[in-house]
C-alpha positions as CSV (number, residue, x, y, z in Angstrom):
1,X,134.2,255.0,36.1
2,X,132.4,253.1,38.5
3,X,128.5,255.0,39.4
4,X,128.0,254.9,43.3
5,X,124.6,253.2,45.0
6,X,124.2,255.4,47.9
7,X,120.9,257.9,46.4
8,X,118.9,259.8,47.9
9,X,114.8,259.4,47.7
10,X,114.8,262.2,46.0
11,X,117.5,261.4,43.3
12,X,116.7,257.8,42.9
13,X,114.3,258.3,40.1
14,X,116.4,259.7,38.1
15,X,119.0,257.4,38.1
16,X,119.0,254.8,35.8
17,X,118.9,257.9,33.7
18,X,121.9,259.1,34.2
19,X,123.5,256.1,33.8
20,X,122.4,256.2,30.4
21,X,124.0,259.7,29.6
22,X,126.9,259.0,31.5
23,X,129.6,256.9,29.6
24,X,133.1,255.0,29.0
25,X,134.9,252.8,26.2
26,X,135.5,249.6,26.5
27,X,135.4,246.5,23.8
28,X,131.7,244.4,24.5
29,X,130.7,240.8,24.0
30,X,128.7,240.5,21.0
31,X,124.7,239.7,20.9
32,X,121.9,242.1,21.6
33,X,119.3,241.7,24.8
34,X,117.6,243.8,27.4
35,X,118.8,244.6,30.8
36,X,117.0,245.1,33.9
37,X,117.7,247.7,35.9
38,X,117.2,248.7,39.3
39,X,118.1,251.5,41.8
40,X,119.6,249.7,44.6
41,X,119.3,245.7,45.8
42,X,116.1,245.6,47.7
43,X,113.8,247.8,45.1
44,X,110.3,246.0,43.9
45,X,110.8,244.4,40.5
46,X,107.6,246.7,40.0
47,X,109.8,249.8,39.2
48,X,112.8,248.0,37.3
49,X,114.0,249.7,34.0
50,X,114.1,248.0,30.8
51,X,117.4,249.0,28.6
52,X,117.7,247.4,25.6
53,X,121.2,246.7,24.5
54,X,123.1,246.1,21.0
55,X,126.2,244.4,23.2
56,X,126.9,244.2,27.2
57,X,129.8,242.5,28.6
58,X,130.2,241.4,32.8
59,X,133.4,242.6,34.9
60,X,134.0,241.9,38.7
61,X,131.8,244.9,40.3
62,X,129.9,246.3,37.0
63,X,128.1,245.5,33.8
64,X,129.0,247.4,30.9
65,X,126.6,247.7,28.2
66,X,126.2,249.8,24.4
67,X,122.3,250.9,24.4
68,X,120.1,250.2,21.3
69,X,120.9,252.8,19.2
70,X,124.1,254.7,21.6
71,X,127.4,255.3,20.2
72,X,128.9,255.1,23.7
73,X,129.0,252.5,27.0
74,X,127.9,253.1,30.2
75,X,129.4,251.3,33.1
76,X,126.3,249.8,35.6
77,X,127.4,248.8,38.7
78,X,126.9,244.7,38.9
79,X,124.1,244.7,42.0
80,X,122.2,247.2,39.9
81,X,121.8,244.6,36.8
82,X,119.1,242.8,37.9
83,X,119.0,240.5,35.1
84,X,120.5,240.2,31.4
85,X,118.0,238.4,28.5
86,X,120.2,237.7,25.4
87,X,117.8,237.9,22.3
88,X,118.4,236.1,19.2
89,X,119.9,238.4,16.8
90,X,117.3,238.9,13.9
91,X,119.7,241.1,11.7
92,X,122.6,239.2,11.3
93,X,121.9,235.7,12.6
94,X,121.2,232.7,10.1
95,X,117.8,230.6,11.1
96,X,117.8,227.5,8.6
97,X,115.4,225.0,9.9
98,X,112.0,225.2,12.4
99,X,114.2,223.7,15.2
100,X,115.9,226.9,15.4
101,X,112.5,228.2,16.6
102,X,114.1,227.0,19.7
103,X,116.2,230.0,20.7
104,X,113.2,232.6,20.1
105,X,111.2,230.7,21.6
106,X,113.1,230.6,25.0
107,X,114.1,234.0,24.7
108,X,110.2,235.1,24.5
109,X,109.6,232.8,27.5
110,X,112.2,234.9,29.5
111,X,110.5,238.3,28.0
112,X,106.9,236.7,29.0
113,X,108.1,235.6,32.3
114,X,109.6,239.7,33.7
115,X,106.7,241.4,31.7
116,X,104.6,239.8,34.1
117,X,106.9,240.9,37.3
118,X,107.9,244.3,35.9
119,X,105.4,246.4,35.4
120,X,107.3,249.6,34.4
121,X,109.1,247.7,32.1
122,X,106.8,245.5,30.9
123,X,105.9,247.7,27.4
124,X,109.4,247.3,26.6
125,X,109.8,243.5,27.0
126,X,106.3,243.0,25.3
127,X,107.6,244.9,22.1
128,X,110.6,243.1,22.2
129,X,108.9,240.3,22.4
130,X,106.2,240.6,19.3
131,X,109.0,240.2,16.5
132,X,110.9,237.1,18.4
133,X,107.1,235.2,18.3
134,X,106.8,236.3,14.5
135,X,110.2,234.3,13.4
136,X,108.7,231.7,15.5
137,X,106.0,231.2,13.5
138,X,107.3,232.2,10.5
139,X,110.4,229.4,10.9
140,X,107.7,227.0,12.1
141,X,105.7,227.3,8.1
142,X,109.4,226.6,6.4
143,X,111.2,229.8,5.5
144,X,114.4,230.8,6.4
145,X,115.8,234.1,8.1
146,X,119.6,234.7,6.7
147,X,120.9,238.0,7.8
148,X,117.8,239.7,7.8
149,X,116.4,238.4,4.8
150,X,113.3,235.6,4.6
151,X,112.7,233.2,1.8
152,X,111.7,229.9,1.5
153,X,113.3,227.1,2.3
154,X,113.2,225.7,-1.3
155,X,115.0,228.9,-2.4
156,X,117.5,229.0,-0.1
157,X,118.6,225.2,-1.0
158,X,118.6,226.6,-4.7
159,X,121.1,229.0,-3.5
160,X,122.9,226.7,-1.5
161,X,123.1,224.2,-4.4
162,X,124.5,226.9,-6.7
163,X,127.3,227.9,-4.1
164,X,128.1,224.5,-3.2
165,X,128.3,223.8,-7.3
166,X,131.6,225.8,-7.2
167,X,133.0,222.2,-5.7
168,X,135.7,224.4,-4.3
169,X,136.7,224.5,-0.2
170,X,139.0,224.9,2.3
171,X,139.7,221.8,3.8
172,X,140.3,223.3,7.6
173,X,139.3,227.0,8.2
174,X,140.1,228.2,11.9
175,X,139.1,231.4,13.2
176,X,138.4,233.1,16.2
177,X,138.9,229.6,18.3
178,X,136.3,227.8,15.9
179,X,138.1,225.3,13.3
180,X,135.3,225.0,9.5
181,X,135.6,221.8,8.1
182,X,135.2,222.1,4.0
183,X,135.0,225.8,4.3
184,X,133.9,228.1,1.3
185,X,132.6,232.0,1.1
186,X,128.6,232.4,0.0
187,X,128.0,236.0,0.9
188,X,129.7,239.1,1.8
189,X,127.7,241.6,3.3
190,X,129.4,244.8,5.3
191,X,131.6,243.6,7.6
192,X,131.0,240.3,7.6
193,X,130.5,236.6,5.0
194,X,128.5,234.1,5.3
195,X,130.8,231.0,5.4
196,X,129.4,227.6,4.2
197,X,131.2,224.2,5.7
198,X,130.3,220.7,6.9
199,X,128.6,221.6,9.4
200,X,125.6,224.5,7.9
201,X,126.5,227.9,7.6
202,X,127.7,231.3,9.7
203,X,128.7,234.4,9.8
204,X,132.1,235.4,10.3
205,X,133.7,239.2,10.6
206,X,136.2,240.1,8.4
207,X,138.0,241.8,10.8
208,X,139.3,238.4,11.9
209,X,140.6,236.9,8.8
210,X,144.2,237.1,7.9
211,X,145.0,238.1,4.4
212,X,146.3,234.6,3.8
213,X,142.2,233.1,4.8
214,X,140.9,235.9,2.4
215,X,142.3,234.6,-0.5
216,X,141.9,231.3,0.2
217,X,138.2,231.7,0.5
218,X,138.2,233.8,-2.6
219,X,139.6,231.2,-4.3
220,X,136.0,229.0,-3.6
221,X,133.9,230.9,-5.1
222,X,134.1,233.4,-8.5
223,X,130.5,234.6,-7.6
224,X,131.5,237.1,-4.7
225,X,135.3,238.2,-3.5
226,X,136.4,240.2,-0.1
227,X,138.2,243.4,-0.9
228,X,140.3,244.2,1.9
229,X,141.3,248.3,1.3
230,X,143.3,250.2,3.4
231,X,141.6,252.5,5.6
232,X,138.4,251.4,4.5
233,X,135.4,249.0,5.5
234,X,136.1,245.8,4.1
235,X,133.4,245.0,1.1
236,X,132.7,242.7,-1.6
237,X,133.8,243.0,-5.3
């Protein structure tokens, strides 16, 4: 379903609106952000709406985005995104070092730079913003973000020492397109491990290992395993 442009003054307000309650299904790019949205081309940046987003993907004539929080997608049409901000994931990404600082950093330059053209939707970038400048700082002094969870950097090498103790890898790991040199499992957590290899760490989903990978990574590590169960959520044992 594709929304038409061609409002009325009187229904132009309430449009961004119902483009919220109004809906399709269809498989999204991962990574969260905010989306600006206005009611036609030439409308001051004044009035845009702010819509954050857990996952938005872009098609030929529309942007099709899952709302913070929304079990459904609703199909925007292209010239009504004024602008897409990815954000750095602060639930699931992996920050190791201060020069990872980087990514929030640019991110809250982006948030900074609309606030300040946007006045509608400048509360919503602002508080978007406040966390992002938090792992900043908080990367900055040494500690480490892993899926949600801080500690210090001198704990998380303590963990990393006792995974890596194991001695046990895969020599070549490929998934989703990406090849893992020296790849073992660290964590399971829902959906998703935490894979160490040459290179640092990541995250990987479940969903796109084969039964073959699963037990070769189990076979790393006898501190965690991946329990794949039929007609369940895959989980850790």
């Amino acid at each position: 379903m594709i929304y038409r442009t061609s409002l009325s003054p009187i229904t132009r307000p309430c449009f961004v609106l119902l483009l919220i309650l109004l809906c399709v299904d269809s498989a999204l790019a991962d990574g969260g952000g905010v989306a600006l949205i206005r009611s036609r081309e030439q409308e001051s940046e004044e009035v845009w709406e702010a819509m954050p987003y857990a996952a938005a993907k872009t098609f030929a004539v529309v942007v099709k985005i899952l709302p913070v929080g929304g079990k459904d997608t609703v199909s925007i049409p292209l010239a009504q995104v004024a602008v897409l901000i990815d954000l750095p994931d602060l639930k699931t990404g992996v920050f190791l070092q201060p020069s990872d600082a980087k990514a929030f950093a640019s991110a809250r330059a982006k948030l900074d730079q609309w606030a300040k053209r946007c006045r509608k939707a400048a509360p919503t970038l602002v508080s978007l913003a406040k966390p992002l400048q938090q792992a900043e700082e908080k990367l900055a002094s040494g500690s480490v973000l892993r899926v949600g969870k801080w500690t210090t950097a001198e704990d998380w090498k303590k963990e990393q020492a006792a995974h890596n103790a194991d001695g046990k890898f895969i020599p070549s790991l490929t998934v989703g397109g990406k090849t893992y040199k020296k790849a073992g499992l660290m964590v399971v957590q829902g959906g998703e491990i935490t894979l160490r290899h040459e290179g640092g760490i990541c995250l990987v989903p479940i969903s796109a290992l084969s039964d073959e990978q699963i037990t070769q990574l189990n076979s790393t590590t006898n501190k965690t395993q991946i329990v794949r169960i039929a007609g369940s959520t895959d989980q850790a044992k």
